[in-house]
Each structure stands twice: as structure tokens, then as C-alpha cells.
DRENNUKE-119164 format. One line per 4 residues: number of its first residue (from 1); for each residue x, y, z of N, C-alpha, C. Coordinates in pm, 1 decimal. Layout:
<kolvos>
NUM = X Y Z X Y Z X Y Z; ...;
</kolvos>
This chain:
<kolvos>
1 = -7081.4 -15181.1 4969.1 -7064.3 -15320.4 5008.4 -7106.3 -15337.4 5153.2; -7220.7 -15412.9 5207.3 -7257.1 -15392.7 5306.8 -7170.0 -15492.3 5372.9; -7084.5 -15600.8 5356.8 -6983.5 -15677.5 5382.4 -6847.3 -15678.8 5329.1; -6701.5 -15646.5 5408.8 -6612.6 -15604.2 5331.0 -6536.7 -15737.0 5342.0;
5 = -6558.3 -15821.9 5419.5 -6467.3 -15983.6 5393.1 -6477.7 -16066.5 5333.2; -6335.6 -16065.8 5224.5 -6316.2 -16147.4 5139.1 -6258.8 -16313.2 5197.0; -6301.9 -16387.0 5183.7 -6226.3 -16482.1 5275.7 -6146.0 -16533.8 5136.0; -5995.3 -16583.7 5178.7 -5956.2 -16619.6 5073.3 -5867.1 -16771.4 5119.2;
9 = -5942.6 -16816.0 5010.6 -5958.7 -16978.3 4930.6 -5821.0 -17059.7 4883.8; -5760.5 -17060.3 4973.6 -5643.7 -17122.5 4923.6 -5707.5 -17259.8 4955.8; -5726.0 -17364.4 4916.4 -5744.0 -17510.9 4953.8 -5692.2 -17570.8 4826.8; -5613.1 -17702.4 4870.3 -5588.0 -17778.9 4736.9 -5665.4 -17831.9 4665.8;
13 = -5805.9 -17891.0 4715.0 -5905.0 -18008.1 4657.9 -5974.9 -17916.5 4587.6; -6023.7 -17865.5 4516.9 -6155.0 -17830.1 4454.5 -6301.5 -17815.2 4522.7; -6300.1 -17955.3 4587.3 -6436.8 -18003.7 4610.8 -6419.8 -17959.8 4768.9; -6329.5 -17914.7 4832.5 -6338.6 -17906.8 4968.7 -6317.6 -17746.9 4966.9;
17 = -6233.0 -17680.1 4829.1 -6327.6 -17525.4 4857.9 -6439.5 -17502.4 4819.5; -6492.6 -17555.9 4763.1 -6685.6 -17503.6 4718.3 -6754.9 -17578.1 4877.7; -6706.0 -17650.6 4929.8 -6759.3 -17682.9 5066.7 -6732.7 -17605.5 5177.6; -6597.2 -17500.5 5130.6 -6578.8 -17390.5 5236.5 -6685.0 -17314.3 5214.0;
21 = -6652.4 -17242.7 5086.6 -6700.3 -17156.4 5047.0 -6899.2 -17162.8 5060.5; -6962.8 -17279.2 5098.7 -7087.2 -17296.1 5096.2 -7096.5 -17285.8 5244.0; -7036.7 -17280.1 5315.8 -7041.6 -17292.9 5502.6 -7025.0 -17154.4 5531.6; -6937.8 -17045.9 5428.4 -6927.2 -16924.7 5528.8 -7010.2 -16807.7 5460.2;
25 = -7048.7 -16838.5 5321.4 -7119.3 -16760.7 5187.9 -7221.7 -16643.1 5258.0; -7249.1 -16681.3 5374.5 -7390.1 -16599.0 5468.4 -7299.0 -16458.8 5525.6; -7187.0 -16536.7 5534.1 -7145.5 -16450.5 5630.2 -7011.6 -16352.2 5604.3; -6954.2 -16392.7 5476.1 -6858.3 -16311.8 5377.4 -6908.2 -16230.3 5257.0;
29 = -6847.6 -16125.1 5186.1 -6886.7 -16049.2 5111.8 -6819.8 -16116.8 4979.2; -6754.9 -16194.7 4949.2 -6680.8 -16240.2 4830.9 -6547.1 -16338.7 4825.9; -6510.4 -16382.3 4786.8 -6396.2 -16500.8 4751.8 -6277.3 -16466.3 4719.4; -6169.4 -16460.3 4759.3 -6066.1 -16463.6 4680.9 -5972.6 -16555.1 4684.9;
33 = -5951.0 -16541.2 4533.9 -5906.5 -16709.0 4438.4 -5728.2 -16641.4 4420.7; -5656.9 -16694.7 4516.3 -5490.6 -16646.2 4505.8 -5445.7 -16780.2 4401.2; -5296.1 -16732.7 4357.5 -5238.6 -16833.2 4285.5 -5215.8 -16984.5 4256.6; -5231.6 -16989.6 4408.0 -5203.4 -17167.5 4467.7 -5350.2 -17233.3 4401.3;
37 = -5451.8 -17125.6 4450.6 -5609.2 -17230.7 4411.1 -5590.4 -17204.3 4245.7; -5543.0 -17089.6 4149.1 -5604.3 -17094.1 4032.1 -5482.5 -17165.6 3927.2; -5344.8 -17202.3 4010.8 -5257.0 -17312.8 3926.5 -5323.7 -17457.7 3968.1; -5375.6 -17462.6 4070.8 -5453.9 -17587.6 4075.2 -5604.6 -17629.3 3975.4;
41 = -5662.5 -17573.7 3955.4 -5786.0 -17531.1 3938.5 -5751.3 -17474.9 3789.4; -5769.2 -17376.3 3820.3 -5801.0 -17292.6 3624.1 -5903.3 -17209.8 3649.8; -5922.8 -17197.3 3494.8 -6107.9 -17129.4 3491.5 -6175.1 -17200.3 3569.5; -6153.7 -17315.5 3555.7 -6281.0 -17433.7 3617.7 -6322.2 -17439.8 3704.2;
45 = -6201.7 -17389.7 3775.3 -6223.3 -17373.4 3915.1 -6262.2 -17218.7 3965.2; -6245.2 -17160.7 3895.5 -6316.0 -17020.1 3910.4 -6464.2 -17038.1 3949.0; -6489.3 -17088.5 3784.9 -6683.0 -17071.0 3755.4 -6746.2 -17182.3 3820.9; -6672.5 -17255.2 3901.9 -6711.4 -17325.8 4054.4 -6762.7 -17275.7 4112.3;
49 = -6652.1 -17170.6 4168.1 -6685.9 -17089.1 4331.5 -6761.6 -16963.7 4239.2; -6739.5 -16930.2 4143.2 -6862.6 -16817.5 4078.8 -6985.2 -16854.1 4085.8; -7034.1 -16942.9 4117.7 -7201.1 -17033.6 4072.7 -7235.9 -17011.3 4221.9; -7166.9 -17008.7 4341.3 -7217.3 -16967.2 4445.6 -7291.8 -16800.9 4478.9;
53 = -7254.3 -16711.0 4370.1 -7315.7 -16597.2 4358.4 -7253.9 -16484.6 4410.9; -7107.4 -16483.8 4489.5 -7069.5 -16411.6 4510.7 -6921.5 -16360.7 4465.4; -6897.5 -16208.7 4496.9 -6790.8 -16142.8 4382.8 -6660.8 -16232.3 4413.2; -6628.6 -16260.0 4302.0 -6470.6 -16310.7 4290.0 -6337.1 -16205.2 4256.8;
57 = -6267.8 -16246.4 4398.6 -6144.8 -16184.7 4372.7 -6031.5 -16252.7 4339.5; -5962.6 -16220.3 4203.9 -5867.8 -16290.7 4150.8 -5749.7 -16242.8 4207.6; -5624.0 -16307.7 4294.2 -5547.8 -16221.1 4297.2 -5441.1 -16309.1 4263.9; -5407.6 -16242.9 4147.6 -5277.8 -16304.4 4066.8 -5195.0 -16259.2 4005.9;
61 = -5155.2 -16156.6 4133.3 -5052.5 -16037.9 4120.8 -4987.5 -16048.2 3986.1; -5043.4 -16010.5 3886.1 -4971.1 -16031.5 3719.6 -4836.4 -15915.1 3757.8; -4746.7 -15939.8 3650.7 -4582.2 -15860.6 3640.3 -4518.1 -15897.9 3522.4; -4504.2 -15843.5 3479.5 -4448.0 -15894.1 3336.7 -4471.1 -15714.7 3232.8;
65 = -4417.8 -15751.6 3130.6 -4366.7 -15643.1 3062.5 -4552.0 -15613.8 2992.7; -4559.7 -15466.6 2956.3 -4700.3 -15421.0 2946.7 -4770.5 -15503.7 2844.8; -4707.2 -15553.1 2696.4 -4818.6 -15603.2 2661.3 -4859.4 -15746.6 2670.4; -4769.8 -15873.1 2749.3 -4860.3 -15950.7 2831.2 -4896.8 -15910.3 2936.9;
69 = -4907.5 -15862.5 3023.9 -4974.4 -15797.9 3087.9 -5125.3 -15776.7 3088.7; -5126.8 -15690.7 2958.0 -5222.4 -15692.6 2903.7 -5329.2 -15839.4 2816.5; -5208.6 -15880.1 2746.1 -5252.9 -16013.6 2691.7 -5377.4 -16090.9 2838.3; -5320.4 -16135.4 2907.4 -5368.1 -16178.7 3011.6 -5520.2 -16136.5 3058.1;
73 = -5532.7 -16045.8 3089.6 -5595.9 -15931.3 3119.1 -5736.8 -15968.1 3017.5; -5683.6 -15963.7 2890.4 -5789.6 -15988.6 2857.3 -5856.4 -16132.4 2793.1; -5714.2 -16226.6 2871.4 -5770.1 -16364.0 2858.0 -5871.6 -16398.0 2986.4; -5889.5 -16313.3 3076.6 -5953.6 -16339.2 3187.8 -6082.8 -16276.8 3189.2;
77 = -6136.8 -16209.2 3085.9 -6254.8 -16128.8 3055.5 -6370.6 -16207.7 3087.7; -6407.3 -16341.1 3069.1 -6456.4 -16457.2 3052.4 -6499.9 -16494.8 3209.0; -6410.8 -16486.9 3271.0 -6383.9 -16471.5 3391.5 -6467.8 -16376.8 3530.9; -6465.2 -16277.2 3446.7 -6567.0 -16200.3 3511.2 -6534.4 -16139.3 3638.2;
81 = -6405.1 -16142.0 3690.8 -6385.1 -16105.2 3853.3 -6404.9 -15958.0 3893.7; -6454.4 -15965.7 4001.5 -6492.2 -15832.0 4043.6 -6376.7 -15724.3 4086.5; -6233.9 -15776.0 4072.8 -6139.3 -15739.8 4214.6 -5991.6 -15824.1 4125.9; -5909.5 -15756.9 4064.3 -5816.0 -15839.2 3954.2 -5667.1 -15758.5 4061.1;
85 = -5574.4 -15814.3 4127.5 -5428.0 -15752.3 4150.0 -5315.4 -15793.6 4008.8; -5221.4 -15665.6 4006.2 -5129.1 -15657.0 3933.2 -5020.8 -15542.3 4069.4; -4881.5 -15609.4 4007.1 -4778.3 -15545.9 4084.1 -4785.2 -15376.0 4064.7; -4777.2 -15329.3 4147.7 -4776.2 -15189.4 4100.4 -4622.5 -15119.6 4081.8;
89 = -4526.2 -15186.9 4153.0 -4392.9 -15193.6 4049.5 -4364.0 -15192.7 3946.8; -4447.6 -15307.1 3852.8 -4463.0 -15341.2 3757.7 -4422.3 -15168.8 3654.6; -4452.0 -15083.2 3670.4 -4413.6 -14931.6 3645.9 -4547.1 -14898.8 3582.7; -4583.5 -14750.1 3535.4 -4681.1 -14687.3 3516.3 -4758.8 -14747.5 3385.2;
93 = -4646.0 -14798.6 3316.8 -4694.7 -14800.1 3129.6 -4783.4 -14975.6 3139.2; -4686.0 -14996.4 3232.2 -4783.3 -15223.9 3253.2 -4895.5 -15171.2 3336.5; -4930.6 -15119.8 3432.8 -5023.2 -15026.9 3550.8 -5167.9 -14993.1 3412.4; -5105.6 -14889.2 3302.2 -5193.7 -14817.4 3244.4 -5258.1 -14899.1 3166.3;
97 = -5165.3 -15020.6 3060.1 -5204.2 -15115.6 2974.4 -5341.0 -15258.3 3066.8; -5294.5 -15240.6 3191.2 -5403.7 -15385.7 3215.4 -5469.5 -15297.9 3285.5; -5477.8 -15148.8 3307.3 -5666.2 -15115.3 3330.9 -5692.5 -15074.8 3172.6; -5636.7 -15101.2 3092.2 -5728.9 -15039.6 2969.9 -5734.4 -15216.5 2932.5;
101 = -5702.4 -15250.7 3003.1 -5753.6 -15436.4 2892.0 -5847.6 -15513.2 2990.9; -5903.0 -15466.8 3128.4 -5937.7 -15460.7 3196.7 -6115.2 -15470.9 3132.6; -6169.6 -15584.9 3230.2 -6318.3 -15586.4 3218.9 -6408.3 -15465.4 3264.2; -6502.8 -15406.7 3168.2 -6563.6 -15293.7 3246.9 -6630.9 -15309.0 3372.8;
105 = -6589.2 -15401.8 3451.7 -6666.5 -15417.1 3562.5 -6579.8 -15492.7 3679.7; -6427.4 -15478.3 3636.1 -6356.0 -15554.7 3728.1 -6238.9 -15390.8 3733.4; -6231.4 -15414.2 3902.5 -6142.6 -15298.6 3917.9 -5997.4 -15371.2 3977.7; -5906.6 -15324.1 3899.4 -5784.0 -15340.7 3895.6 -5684.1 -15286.6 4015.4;
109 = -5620.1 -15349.9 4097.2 -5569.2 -15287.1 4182.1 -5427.5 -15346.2 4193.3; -5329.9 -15219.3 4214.6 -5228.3 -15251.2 4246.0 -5111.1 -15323.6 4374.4; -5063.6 -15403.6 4378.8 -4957.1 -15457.3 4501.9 -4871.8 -15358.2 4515.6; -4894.6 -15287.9 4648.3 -4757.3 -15225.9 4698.4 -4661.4 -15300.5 4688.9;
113 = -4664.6 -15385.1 4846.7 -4603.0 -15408.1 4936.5 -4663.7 -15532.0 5022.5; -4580.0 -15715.3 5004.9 -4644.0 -15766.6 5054.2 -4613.5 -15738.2 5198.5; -4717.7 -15798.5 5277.7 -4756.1 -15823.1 5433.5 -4707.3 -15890.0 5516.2; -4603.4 -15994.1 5452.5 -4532.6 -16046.1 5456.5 -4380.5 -16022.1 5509.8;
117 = -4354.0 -15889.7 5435.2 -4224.0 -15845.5 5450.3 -4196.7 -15743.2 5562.5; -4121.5 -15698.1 5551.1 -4097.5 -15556.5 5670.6 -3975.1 -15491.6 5614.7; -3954.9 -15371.0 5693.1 -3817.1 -15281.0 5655.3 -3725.9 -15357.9 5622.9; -3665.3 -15436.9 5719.1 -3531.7 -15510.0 5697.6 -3538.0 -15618.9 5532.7;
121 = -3670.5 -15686.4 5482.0 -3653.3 -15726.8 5385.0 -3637.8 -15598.6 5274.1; -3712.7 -15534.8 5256.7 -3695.0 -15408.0 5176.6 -3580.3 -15351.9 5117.0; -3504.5 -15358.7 5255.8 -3383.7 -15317.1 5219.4 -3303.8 -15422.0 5170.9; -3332.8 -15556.5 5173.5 -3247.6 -15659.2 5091.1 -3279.3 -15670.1 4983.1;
125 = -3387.2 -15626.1 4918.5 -3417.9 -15593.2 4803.0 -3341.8 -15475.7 4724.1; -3257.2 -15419.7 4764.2 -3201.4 -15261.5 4719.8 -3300.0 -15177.2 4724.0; -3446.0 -15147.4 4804.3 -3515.5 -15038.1 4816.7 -3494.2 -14939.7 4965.1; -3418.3 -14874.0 4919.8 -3444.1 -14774.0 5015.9 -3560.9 -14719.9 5121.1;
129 = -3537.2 -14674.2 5250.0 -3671.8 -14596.9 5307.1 -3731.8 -14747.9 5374.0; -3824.6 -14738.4 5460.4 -3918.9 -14811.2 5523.5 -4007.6 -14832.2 5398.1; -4103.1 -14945.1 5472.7 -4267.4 -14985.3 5436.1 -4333.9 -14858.3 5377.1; -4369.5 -14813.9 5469.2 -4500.3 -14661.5 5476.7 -4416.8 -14615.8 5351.9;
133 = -4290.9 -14572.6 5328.4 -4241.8 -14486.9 5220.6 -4259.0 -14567.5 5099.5; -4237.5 -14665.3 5071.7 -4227.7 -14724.8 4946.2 -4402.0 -14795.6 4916.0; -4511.2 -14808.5 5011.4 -4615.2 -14809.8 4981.4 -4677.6 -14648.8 4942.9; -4655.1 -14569.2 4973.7 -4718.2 -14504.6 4986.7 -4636.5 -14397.6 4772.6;
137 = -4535.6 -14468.5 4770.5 -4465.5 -14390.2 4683.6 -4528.9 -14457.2 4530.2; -4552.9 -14598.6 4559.9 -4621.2 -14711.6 4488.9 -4759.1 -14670.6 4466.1; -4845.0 -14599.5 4591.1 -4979.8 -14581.4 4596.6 -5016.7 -14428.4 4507.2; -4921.1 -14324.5 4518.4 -4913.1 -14260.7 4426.3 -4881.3 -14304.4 4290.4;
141 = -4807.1 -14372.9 4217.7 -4803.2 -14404.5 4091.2 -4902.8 -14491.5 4054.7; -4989.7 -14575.8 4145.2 -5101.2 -14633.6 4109.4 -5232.6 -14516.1 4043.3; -5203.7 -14457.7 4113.2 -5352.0 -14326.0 4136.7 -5328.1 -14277.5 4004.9; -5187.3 -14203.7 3971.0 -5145.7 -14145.2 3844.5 -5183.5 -14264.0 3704.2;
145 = -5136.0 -14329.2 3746.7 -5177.4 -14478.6 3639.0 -5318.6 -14526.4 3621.4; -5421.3 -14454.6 3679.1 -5588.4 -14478.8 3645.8 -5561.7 -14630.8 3714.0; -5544.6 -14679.1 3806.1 -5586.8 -14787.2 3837.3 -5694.1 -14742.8 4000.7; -5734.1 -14814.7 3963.4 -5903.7 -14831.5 4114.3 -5905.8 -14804.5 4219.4;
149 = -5735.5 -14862.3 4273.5 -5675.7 -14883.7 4426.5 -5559.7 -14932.1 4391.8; -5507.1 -14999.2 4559.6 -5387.7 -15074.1 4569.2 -5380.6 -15177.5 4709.2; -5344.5 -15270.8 4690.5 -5319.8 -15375.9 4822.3 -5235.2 -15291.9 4902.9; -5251.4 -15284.1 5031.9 -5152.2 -15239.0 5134.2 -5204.7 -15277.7 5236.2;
153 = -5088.0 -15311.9 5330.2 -5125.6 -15379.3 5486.4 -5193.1 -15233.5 5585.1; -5245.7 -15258.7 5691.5 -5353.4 -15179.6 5758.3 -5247.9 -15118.6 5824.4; -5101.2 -15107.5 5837.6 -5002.5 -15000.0 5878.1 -5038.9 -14882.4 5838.1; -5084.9 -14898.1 5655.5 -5051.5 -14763.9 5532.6 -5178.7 -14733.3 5550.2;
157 = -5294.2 -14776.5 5533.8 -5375.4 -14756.1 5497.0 -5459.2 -14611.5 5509.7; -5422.4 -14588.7 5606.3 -5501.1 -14506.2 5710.1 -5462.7 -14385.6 5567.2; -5346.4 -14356.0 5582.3 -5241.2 -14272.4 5496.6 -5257.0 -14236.8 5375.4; -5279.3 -14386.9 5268.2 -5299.8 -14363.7 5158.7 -5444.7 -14337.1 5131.4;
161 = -5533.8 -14368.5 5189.9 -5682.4 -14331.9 5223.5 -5678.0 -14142.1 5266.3; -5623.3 -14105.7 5313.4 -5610.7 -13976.4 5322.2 -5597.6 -13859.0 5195.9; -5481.7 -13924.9 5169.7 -5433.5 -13882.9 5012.5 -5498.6 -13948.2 4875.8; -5582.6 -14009.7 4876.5 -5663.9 -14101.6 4776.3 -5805.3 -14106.3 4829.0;
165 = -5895.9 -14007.2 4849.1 -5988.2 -14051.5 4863.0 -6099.2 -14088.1 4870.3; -6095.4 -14118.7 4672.2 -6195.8 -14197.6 4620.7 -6095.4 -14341.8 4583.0; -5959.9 -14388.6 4644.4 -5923.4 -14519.8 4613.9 -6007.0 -14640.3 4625.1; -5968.7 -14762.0 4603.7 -6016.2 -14883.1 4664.9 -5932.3 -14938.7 4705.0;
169 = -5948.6 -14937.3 4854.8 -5837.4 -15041.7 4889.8 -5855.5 -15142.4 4963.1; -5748.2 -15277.6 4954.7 -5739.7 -15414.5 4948.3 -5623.1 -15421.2 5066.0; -5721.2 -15487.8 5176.6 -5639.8 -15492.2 5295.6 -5601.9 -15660.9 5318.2; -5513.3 -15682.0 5317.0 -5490.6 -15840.8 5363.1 -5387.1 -15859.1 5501.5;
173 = -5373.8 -16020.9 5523.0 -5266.9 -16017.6 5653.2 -5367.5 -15951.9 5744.5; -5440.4 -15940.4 5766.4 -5570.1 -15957.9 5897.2 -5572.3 -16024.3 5979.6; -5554.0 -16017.2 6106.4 -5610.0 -16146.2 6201.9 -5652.9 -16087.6 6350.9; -5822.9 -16138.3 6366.8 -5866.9 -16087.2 6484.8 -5818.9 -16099.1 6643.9;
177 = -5814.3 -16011.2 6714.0 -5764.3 -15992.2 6791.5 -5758.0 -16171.0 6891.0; -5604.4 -16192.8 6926.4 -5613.3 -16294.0 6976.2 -5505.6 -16421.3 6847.9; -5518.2 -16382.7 6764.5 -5510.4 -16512.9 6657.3 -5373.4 -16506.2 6661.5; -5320.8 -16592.4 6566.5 -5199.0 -16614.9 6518.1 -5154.2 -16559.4 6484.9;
181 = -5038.5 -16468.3 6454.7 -5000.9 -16414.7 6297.3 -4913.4 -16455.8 6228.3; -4897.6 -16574.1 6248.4 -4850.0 -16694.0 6135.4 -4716.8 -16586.0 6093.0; -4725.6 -16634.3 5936.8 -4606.9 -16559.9 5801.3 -4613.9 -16400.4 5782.8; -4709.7 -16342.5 5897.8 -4741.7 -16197.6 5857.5 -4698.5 -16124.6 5912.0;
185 = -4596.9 -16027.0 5876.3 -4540.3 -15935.6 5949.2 -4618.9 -15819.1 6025.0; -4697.6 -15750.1 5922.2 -4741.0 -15620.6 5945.9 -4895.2 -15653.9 5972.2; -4950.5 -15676.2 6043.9 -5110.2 -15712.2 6081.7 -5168.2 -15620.5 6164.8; -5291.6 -15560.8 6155.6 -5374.3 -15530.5 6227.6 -5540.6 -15607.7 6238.2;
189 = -5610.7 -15563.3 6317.2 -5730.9 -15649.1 6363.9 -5860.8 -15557.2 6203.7; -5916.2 -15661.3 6164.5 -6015.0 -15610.6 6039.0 -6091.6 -15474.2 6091.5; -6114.5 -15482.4 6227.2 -6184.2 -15321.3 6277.3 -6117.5 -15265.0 6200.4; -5976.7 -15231.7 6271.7 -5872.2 -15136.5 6246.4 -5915.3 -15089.8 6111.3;
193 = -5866.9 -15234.1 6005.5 -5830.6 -15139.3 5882.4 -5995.7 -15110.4 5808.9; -6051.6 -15152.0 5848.8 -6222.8 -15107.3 5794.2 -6219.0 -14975.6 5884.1; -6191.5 -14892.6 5970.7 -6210.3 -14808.3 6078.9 -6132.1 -14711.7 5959.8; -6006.4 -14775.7 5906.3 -5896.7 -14638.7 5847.7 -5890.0 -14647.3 5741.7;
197 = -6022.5 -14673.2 5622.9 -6020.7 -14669.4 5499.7 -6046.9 -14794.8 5407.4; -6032.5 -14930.3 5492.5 -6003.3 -15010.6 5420.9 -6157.1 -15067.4 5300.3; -6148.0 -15057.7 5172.1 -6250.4 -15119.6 5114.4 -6279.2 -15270.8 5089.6; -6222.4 -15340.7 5139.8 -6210.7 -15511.7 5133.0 -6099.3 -15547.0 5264.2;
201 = -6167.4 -15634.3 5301.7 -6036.4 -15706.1 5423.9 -6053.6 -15819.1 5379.5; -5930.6 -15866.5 5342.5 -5921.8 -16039.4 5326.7 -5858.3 -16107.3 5468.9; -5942.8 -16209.5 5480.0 -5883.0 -16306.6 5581.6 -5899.8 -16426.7 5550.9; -5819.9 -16494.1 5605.8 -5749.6 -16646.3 5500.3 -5781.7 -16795.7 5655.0;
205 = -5676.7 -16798.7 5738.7 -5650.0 -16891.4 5826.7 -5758.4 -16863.9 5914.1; -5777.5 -16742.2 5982.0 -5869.2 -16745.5 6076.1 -6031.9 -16781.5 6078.6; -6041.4 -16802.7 5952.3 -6174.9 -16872.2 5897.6 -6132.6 -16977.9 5841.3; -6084.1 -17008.9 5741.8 -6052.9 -17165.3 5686.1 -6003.3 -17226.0 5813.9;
209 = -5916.4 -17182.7 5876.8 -5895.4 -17285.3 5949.6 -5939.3 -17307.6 6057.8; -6034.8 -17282.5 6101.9 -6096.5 -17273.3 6223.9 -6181.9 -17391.6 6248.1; -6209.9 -17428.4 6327.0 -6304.9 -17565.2 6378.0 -6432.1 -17513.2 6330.1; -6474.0 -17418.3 6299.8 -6602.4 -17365.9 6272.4 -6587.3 -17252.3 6202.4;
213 = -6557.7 -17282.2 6081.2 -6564.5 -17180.7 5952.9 -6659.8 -17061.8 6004.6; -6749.3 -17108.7 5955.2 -6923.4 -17087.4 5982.1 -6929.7 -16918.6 6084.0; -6873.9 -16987.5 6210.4 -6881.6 -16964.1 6321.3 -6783.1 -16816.8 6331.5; -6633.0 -16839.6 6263.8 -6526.6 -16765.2 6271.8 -6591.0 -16662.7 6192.4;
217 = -6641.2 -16648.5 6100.0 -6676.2 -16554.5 5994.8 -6747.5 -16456.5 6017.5; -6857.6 -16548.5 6123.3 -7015.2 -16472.5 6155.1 -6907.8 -16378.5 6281.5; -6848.6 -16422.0 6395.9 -6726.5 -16381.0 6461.0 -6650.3 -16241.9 6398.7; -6630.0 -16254.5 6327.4 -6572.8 -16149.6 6237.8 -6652.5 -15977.9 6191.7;
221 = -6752.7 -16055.2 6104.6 -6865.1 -15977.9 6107.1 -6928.1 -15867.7 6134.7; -6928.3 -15966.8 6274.2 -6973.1 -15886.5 6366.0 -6903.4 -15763.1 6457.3; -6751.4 -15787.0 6427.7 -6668.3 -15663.3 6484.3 -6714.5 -15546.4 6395.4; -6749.9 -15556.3 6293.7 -6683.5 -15500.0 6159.1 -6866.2 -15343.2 6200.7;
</kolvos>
């Protein structure tokens, strides 16, 4: 992938993400279509931003018991995405069932640990141990489970890239040096996690929302 940024497409209108998505297309490696755009939208809105020509990443962290899971999986065949998330909690047997229902050309990757959270939520969850331990414990049962990769913030990465490494991994919660970090707990700068393994960096606000899409992307890029 000679470009690893996914910019991802949360917009409500339809018509004002295929207008993102046509302003930064030069300068990103692929799309990703999270929950908010594809309960708005649908397929329809998929084979929208698909007609622009570049890989679609679905991420719609599926969870549910293995054979919807699977069901799903292969209602999305149609679909075509290059880049599909499922919980990797979810346990080994839902993990094994949606890469075998899985498009031969879409690689399946598992959710640690959102980017979002940190130790102290973890543990309000009843999980024991830090971040790094419970991604990295997740990133092993992914590997065992034939799945592709796994989402993890650019804390782990370095780590599970060590111990995995022919994984794919899906770095999100990015923001270049200077920016916001908004709702994101655990962030590093896209160098970073492209520097320590990362196979995709998604970044969301610092391009959509920028006065100059265009501009932020090519910006980006160019660290990389």
C-alpha cells in the first residue's frame, strides 16, 4: 500500500461525504465507512463512496453469537470491502466463523481495545491488568483464530507487531502532532504508528474537519 490513510467518513448527509471523499481521494489510501455513516446510508451508501475507486473499510465492529456473525458476513459479500472489523472478544469460535464467511478478498480484523478507553475504564468493565495486557492477550487469540490482524491504538502496536509479524494492523485515534485529541484517550502522531508496524492509520477530525480537507491530508502524507 503505497498510502496507509484511511480517512474515515463519518458525515450525516450522503451527498456531503462523496464531496469529502472527492476533495481528499489524491491524497488518502481508502475510506472508512463506521456505523453512524452505514445506519444512515446502507449499501447505498457504500456503492457511493465505492464508485470513487478506492478500498472501502467497513468498520462495523460485528459481536453477536458465531452464527449471525457469520450470517452477516456473508450478507455483506456484495459489498466488497477491503478491510471488515469484528470484536475480537467476541471469543475464538465467532473470530473463526466470520473469517470463514468472509469475502476472499476482504481481510477481517479484530477490535481489541477501543481508543477511547484507558486502564481505569477497563477495570470498570471487570477486566483485569492494563490496556497493553488485555490488547495484546486479545491480539493473540486473534492470530490463533486465522483472522488477518486486529485494531489497536499506536500504544500496542509496536508490541503486537513484534509478536505477529505477518499481522495487519488497524491503527485509529491518530492525530498529528499539534491537534486535538478530542474523545481519544490513547493517541499517537500517524509517523509513530506507521514507524511501529502500523498497516492502515485511520484519521477522522483532523481531515474532515479541517478548513481544508484537501490540504490536511496532503499535510499528513507527507509525514508518513
Amino acid at each position: 500500500m503505497s498510502n496507509p490513510v484511511y480517512l474515515a467518513l463519518d458525515v450525516p448527509r450522503l451527498r456531503d461525504a462523496v464531496a469529502l471523499a472527492e476533495k481528499v481521494k489524491a491524497h488518502v489510501g481508502g475510506i472508512k465507512l463506521g456505523l453512524e455513516f452505514f445506519c444512515a446510508h446502507g449499501a447505498h451508501g457504500v456503492h457511493m463512496i465505492g464508485q470513487l475507486g478506492l478500498p472501502i473499510f467497513l468498520d462495523l465492529k460485528l459481536y453477536d453469537i458465531p452464527n449471525t456473525v457469520a450470517g452477516a458476513m456473508h450478507a455483506i459479500h456484495n459489498l466488497e470491502p477491503a478491510i471488515i472489523t469484528i470484536h475480537a472478544s467476541g471469543g475464538r469460535a465467532m473470530m473463526e466463523d466470520a473469517k470463514a464467511a468472509a469475502g476472499e478478498n476482504t481481510k477481517v480484523v479484530g477490535v481489541t481495545m477501543l481508543t477511547s478507553m484507558d486502564d481505569r475504564d477497563l477495570e470498570r468493565t471487570g477486566i483485569k491488568g492494563n490496556a497493553h495486557d488485555q490488547v495484546m492477550r486479545l491480539a493473540d487469540l486473534a492470530q490463533e483464530s486465522g483472522l488477518d490482524g486486529i485494531v489497536c491504538s499506536g500504544h500496542e502496536v509496536k508490541s503486537v507487531h513484534d509478536r505477529w509479524k505477518d499481522g495487519y494492523f488497524v491503527v485509529p485515534g491518530l492525530r498529528p502532532a499539534g491537534s486535538a485529541v478530542g474523545d481519544q484517550k490513547r493517541v499517537v502522531t500517524p509517523r509513530q504508528a506507521r514507524d511501529d508496524g502500523a498497516s492502515v492509520l485511520v484519521i477522522g477530525r483532523p481531515i474532515s474537519r479541517a478548513e481544508n480537507p484537501a490540504e490536511a491530508a496532503r499535510a499528513i502524507e507527507a509525514t508518513l
